[in-house]
LODREN-281841 format. One record per residue (C-alpha): x, y, z. Coordinates in pm, whole numbers, padded with zeros to 5 digits, always signed. Layout:
% LODREN-281841
XYZ...
//
This chain:
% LODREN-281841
-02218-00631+00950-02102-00249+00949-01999-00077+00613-01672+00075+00647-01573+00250+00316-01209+00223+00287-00953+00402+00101-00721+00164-00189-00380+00321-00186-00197+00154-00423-00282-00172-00700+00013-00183-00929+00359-00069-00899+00635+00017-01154+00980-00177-01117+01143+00247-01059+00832+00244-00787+00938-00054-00603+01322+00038-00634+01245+00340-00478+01021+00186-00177+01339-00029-00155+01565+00234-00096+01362+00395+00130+01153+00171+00327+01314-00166+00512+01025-00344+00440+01003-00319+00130+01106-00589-00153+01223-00575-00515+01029-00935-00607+00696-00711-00538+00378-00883-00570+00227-00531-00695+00419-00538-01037+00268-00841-01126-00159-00666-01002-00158-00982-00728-00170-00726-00429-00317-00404-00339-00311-00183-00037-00566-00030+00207-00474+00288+00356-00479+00242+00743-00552+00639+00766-00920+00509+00678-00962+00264+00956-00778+00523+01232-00829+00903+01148-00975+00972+01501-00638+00880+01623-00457+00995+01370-00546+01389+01378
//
């Protein structure tokens, strides 16, 4: 198996955080699993910066 090193963007969230990610992003939702450290996310910018540039 290849190592790919990858990039963790975010582990826990405050409730402002999330309100804001509400107000600003459609998917995001106030009963986050990030304020209770259940989630965490992997930048995709890690997997695709070829195509990204």
């Amino acid at each position: 198996m290849k190592y790919i090193p990858f990039t963790i963007s975010s582990l826990t969230r405050s409730k402002q955080s999330v309100s804001d990610l509400v107000d600003n992003n459609a998917n995001a939702v106030l009963n986050n699993a990030h304020l209770r450290s259940k989630t965490f996310d992997i930048s995709y910018r890690t997997f695709y910066k070829d195509v990204l540039k």
